[in-house]
Residue frames relative to the residue before (quaternion, step in Angstrom):
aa qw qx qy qz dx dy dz
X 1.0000 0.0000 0.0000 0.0000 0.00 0.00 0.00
X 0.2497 -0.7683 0.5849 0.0725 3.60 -1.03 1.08
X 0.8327 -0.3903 0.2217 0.3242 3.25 -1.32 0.67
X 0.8366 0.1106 -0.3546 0.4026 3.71 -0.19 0.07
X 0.4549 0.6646 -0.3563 0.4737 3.26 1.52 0.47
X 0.6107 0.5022 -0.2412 0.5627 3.03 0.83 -1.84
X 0.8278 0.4164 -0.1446 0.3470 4.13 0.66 -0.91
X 0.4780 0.5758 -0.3143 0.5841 2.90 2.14 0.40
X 0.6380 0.5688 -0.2183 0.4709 3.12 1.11 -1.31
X 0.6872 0.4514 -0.2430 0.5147 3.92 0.73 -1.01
X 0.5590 0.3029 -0.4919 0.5948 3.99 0.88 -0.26
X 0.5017 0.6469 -0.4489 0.3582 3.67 0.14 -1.19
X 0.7327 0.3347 -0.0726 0.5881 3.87 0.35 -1.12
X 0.6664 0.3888 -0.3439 0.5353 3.96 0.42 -0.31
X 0.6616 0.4291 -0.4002 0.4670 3.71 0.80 -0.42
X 0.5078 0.6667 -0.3624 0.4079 3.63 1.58 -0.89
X 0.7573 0.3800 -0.2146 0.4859 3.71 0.58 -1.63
X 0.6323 0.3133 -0.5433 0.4549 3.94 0.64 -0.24
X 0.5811 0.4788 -0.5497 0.3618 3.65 0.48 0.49
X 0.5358 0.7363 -0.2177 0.3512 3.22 0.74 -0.92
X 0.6795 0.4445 -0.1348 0.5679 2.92 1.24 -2.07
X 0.6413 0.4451 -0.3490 0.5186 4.06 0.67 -0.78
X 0.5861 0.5258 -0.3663 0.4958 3.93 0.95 -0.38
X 0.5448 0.4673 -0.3958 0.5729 3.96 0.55 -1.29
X 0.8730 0.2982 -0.2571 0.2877 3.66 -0.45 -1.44
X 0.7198 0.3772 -0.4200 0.4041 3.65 0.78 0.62
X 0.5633 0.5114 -0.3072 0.5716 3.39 1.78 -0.25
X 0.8389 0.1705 -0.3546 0.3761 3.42 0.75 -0.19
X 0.3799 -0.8028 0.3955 0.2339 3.93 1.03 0.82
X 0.7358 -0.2609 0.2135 0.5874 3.42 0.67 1.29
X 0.7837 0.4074 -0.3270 0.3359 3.71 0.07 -0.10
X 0.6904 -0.5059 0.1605 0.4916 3.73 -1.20 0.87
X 0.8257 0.3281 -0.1277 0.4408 3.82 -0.09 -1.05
X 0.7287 -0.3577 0.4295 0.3956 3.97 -1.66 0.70
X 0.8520 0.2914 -0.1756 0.3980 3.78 0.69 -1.05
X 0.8183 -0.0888 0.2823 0.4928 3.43 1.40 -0.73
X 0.7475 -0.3150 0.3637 0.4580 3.41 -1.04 -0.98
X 0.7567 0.2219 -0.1806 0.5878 3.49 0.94 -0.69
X 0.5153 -0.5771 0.5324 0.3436 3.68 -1.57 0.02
X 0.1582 -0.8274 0.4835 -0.2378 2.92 -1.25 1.57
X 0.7399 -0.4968 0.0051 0.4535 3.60 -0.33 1.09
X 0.5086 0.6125 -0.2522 0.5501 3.19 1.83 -1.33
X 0.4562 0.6740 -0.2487 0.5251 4.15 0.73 -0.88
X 0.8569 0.2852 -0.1836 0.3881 2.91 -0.32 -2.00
X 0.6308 0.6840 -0.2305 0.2848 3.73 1.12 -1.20
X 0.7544 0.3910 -0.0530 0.5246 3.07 1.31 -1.22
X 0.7054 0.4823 -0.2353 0.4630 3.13 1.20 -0.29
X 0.4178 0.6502 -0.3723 0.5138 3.10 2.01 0.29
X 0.6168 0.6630 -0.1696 0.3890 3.60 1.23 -0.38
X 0.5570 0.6392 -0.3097 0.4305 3.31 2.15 -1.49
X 0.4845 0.6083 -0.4730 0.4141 3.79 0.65 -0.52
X 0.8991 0.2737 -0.1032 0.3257 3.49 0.01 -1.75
X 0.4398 0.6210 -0.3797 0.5262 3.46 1.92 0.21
X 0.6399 0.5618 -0.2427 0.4648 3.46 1.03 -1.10
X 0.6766 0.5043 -0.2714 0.4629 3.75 1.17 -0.87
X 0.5050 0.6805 -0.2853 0.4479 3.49 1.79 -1.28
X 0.5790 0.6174 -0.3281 0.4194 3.40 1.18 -1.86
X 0.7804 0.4036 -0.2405 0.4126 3.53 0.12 -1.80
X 0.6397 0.5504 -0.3577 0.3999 3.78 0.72 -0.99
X 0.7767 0.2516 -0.1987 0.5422 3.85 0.95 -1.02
X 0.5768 -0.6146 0.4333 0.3190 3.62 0.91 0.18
X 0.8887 0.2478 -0.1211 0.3662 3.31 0.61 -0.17
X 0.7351 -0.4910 0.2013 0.4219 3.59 -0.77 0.56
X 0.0682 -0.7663 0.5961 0.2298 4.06 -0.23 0.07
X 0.7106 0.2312 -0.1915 0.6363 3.71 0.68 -0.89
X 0.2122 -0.7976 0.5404 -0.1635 3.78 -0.41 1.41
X 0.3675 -0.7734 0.4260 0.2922 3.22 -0.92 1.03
X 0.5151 0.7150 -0.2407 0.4068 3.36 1.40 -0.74
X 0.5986 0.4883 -0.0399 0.6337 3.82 1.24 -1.33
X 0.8309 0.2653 0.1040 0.4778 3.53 -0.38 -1.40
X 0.2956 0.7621 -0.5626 -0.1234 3.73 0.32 -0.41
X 0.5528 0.6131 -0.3943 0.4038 3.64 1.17 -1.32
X 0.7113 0.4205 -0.3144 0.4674 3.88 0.33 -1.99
X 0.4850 0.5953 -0.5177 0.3773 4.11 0.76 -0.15
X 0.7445 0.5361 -0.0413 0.3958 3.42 0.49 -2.01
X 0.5268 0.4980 -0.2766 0.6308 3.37 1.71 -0.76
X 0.7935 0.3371 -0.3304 0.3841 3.52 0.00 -0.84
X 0.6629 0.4102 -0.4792 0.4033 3.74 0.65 -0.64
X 0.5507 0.6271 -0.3879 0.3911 3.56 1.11 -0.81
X 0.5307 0.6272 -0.1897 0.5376 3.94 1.33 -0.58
X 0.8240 0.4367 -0.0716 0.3537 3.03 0.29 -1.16
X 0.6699 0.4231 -0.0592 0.6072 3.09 1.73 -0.67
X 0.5418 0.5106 -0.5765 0.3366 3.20 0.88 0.20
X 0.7269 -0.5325 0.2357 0.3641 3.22 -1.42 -0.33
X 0.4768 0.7298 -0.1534 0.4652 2.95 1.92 -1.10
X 0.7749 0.3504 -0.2614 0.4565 3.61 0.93 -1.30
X 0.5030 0.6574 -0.4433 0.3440 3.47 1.46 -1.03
X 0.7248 0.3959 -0.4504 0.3392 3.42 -0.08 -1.50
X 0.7635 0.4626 -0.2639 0.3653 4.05 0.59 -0.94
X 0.3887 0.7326 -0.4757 0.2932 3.38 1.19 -0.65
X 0.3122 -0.7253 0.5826 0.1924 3.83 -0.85 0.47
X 0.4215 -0.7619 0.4016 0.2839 3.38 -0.68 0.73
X 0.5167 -0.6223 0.4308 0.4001 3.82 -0.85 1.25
X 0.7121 0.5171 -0.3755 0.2908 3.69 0.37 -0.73
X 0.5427 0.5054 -0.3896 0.5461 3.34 1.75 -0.88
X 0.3392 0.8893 -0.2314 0.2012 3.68 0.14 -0.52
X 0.7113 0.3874 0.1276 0.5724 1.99 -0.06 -2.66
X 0.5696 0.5424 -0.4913 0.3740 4.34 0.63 -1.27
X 0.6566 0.6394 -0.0808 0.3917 2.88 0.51 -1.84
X 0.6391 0.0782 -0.4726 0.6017 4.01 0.41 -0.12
X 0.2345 0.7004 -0.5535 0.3849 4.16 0.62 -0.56
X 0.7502 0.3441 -0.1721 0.5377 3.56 -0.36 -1.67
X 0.6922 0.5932 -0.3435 0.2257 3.79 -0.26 -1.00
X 0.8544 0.2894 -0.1154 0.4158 2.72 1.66 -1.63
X 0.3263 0.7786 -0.3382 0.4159 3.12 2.11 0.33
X 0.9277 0.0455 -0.1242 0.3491 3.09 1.52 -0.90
X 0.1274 0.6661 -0.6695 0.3030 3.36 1.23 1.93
């Protein structure tokens, strides 16, 4: 992807997460997760995603889910990420990252 794409595509997706972020804070009424107190299908879905956002991060240099923009979906995700449940499954960013590497080695 080339500049005004690549710069279409990154607002495109920042306009997504201050929704997102206005979605978390009324679905989760002050509390850690989309459903509540615990993690929950809505949680589990989206947080299936933190892996390949995190690779996006390193690939464009910069932050996509931002404390500044997004603070709640921030605090949500580390709060995700850290549990115990997500740790053991969490994919590693470094595997990832091989793995698009390869993809785009061979378009």
């Amino acid at each position: 992807m080339e500049g005004e794409a690549k710069e279409t595509a990154i607002q495109q997706m920042s306009a997504g997460l201050v929704l997102l972020e206005e979605a978390f804070e009324k679905c989760s009424e002050g509390n850690g997760y989309f459903g509540g107190e615990k993690i929950g299908y809505l949680d589990i879905a989206l947080g299936s995603f933190l892996g390949w956002i995190n690779v996006t991060e390193n690939m464009i240099g910069m932050k996509v889910i931002d404390e500044a923009k997004t603070p709640c979906l921030v605090g949500w995700a580390e709060r995700f990420c850290a549990d115990s449940a997500v740790k053991e499954v969490m994919p590693e960013i470094e595997k990832l990252e091989e793995f698009v590497k390869l993809l785009q080695a061979n378009v």
